[in-house]
N, C-alpha and C positions, 0 to 999 in steps of 0.2 A: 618554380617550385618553392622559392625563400616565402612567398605569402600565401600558398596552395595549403587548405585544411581539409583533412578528412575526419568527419563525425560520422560514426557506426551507431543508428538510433535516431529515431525521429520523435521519441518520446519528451518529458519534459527537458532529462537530463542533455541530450543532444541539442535539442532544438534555445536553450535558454543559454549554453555555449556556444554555439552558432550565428546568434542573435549578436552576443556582447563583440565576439571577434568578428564577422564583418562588420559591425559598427567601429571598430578598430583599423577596417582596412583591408582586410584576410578577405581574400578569395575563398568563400566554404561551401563544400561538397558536402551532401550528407545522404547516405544509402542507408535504406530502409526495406528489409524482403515483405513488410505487409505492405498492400494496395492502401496504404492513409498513414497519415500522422497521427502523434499522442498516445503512439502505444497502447498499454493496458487502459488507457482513459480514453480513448475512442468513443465518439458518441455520436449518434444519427439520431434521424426521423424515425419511427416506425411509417411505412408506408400507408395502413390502415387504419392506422388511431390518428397520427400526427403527434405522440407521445417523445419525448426524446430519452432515448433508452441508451443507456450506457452498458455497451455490449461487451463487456467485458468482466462487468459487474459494477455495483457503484462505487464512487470516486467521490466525497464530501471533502470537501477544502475548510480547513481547521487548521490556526497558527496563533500563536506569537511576535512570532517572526517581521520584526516590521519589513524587512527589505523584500521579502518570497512574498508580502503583501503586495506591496506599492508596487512589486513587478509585475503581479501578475492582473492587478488594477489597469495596467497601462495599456490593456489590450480586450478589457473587456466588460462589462459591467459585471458587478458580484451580486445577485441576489442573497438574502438573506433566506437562511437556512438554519434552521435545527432537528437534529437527528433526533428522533427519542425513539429511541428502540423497545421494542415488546417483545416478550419471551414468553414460549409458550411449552407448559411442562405440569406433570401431575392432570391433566386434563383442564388449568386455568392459567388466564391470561396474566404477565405482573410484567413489571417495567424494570428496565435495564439502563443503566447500570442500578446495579442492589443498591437503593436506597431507602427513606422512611417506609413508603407505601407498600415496599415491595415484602420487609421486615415483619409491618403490622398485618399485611393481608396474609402470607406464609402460614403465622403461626396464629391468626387471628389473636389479635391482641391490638391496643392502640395508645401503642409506650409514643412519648417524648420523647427527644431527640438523644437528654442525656441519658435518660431509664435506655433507649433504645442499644446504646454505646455498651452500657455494663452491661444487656443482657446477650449481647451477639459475642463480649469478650466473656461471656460463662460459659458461653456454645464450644469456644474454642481448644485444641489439643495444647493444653501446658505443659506434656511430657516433650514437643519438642519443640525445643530451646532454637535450634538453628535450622530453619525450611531451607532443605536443597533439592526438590524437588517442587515439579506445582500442585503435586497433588497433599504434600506436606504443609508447603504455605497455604491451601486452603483448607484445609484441616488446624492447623493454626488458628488461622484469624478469622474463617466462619463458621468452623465445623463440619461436622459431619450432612445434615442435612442439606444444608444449602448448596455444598459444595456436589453431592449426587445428584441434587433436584437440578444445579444450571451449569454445575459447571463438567462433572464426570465423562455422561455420555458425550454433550455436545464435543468436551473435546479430544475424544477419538474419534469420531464422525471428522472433524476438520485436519485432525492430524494423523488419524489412523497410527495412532501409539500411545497406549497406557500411559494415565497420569504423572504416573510413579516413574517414569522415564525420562520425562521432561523435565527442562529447567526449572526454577521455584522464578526466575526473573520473567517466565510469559506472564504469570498470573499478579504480575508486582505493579504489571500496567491498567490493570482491571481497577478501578475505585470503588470504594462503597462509603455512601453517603451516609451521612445521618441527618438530613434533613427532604424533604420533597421536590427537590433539583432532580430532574429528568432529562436534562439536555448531558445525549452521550457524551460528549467533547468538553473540555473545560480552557477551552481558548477563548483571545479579546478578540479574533476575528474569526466567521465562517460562515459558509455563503458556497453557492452556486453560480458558475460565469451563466449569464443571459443566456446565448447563442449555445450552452454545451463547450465540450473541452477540447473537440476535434477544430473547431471554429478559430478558439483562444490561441491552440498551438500552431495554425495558421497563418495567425497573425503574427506573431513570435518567429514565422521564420521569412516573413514577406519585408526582408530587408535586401536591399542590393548588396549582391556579392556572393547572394546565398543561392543555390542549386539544388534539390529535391530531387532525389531518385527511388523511385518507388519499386515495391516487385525488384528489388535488386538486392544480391549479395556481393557482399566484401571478404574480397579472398585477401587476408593476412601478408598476402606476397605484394601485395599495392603499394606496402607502406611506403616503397623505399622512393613513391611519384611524389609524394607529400612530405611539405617541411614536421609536419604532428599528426598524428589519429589520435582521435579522442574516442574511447571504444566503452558502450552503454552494453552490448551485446554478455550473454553468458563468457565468465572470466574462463570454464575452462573449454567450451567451443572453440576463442581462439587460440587455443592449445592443443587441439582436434583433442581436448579430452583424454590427453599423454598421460595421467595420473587417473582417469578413471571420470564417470559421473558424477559429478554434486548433485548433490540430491535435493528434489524439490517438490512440495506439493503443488500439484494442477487443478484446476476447478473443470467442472461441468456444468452446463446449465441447460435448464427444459424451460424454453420459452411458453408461454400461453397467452393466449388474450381472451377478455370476458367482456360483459356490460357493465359497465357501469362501476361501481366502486368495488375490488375484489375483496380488501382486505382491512379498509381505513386506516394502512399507516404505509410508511417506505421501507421497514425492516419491522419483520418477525422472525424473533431466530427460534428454531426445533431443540427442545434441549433433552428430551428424551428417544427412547426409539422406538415410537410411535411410525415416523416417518423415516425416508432413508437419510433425507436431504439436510441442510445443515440450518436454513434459512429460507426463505419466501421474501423477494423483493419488489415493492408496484415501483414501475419508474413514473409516473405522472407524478407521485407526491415528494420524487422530487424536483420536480418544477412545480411548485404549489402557488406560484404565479399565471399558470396555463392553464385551461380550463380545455379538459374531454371528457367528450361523452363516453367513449371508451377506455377499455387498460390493456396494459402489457404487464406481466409477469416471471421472476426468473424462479424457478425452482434451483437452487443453488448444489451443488455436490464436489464434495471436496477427495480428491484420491493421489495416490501417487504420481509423480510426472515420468512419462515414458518419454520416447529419443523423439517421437515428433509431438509433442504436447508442447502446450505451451507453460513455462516456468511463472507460477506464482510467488510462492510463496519460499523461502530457502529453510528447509528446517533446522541448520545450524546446529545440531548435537555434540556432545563435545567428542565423541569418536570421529568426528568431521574436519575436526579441527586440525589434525596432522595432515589430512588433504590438501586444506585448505591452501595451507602455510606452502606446503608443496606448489601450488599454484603459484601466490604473493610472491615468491624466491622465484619463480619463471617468468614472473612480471617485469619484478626488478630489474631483470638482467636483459628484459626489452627497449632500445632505444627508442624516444619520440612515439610512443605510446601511453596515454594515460586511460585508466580504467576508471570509468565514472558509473555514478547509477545502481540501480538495484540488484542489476545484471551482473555488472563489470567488478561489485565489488562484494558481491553475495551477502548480502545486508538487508530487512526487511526496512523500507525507507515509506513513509509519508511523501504525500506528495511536497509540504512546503520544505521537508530536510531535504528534497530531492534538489528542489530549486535552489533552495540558497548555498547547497553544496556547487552545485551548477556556478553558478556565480563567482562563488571562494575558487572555484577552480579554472576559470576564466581571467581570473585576476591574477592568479598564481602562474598561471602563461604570460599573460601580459609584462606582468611583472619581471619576470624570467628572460623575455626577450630582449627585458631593457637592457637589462642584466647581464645578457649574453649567455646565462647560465642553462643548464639543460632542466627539462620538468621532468617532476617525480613522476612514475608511474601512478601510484598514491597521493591524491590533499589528503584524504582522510585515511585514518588508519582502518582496513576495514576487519580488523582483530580486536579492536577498540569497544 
């Protein structure tokens, strides 16, 4: 039992901790109730295109990050990638994130970069001073217009709750350019793995010492076979939920295939309600290295998460937050449990903060064992 691990998650966050401690030595378990690894990045063949669909919905790798880079380099090649998203609204098509083109086509006009600056800050609401809302910060700093035409409906469509309810910090992540820069992401690396993500995490857990259980649950009462659980799973599941559900938006998606090119891009998001769906995704473009003659398509739809849905997204409100805290305080008071991941720490995370939280948290055991000392439930604050 002294070098016995148990990882709850076969996703990035479990499987990049697994890695580093049986390279350490550690004996690691790691149970997983889906039939595959890589979690929400899961990614196959389509059997009849030969397209590799990412069944989950896309997954673009975009960092800074030099070490969530060179780590997850070591297992796969990166192809080069750029997202450039298309939104479609008013009945025409314009590119996302709102920059020059998108500015000049809107309002038909063809302002420069600086004319373009001072007339989107005339657009904007100066009666308020402090956006605490997102639908405030965009009324703000794009107005009225812009902010109905891309940003209103789509996001009750994605989050199913009025603008004006929401934090002003979702829409703080949104940029708007002033110059012709198209690429959604503003990272020095991004890229797609060769093989797909179910491949990469694969590789990542094909180290000696490590054991894969699939189609398997972890019953919370195991702990006490293992010297640590490292647990990626929903934080208050293993609490069977003693304080209630956290709440979470789930996706749905309407698969189709066509001939030939369905749509010429990888993302077009719906930003009116025209359509029910939130977005349209082809996966061949994004492998733009592969060449098919046919597609696969997701129709995208975003709703509440019910008890057997699968958890996307955590909508984090601040009426959530005394929940929450109720949770963190139950954690705490867990021995030889740490809560890692998007799951475990109810946080919307990127794939490379996933990883390099992985990492900082594998070090933080290692470190700790030197140590003698016990590990936090918590690296990261997930109230932070």
């Amino acid at each position: 039992m002294k070098n016995k691990i148990a990882i709850v998650g076969a996703g990035f966050s479990g499987a990049v901790i697994a890695n580093q401690l049986a390279h350490a030595g550690y004996s690691v378990e790691v149970f997983d109730t889906r039939p595959h690894v890589a979690g929400n990045c899961h990614s196959e063949r389509d059997a009849e295109t030969g397209v590799m669909v990412h069944v989950y919905g896309p997954h673009i790798f975009h960092t800074d990050n030099e070490r969530a880079w060179e780590f997850v380099n070591r297992f796969s090649t990166f192809k080069p990638f750029v997202n450039r998203v298309k939104a479609i609204t008013k009945g025409q098509v314009f590119t996302l994130p709102i920059n020059l083109l998108t500015i000049n086509q809107f309002f038909g006009k063809t302002l420069r970069p600086a004319e373009a600056q001072e007339f989107l800050a005339s657009l904007g609401d100066k009666s308020i001073d402090n956006p605490a809302t997102f639908e405030e910060q965009a009324l703000r700093f794009v107005g009225r217009e812009l902010y109905e035409a891309f940003f209103k409906t789509y996001t009750i469509k994605q989050w199913g709750l009025d603008p004006g309810e929401l934090p002003a910090s979702i829409l703080k992540r949104l940029p708007v350019r002033f110059n012709y820069d198209d690429n959604y992401f503003n990272h020095k690396y991004q890229g797609m793995p060769e093989g797909g993500y179910t491949a990469l995490v694969e590789k990542i857990l094909d180290v000696p010492g490590i054991s894969v259980h699939l189609n398997a649950h972890f019953d919370p009462a195991l702990k006490a076979d293992y010297a640590h659980v490292f647990y990626s799973g929903p934080i208050d599941a293993w609490f069977r939920h003693a304080e209630g559900r956290l709440p979470y938006r789930t996706l749905d998606f309407k698969m189709f295939r066509a001939k030939g090119d369905y749509q010429g891009n990888a993302v077009i998001n719906y930003c009116d309600n025209g359509e029910a769906y939130t977005r349209i995704t082809e996966h061949k473009h994004f492998s733009p290295w592969e060449q098919h003659q046919d597609t696969v398509c997701y129709e995208e739809y975003s709703r509440q998460c019910e008890e057997n849905d699968i958890p996307y997204y955590p909508i984090r409100m601040a009426r959530d937050k005394e929940q929450l805290e109720r949770y963190i305080t139950l954690a705490k008071d867990e021995t030889n449990v740490t809560f890692v991941g998007r799951l475990g720490t109810y946080r919307y995370l990127d794939m490379d903060v996933t990883i390099h939280e992985a990492l900082t948290t594998a070090d933080t055991f290692l470190d700790c064992a030197k140590l003698r000392s016990a590990m936090p439930a918590f690296v990261i604050n997930p109230l932070g």
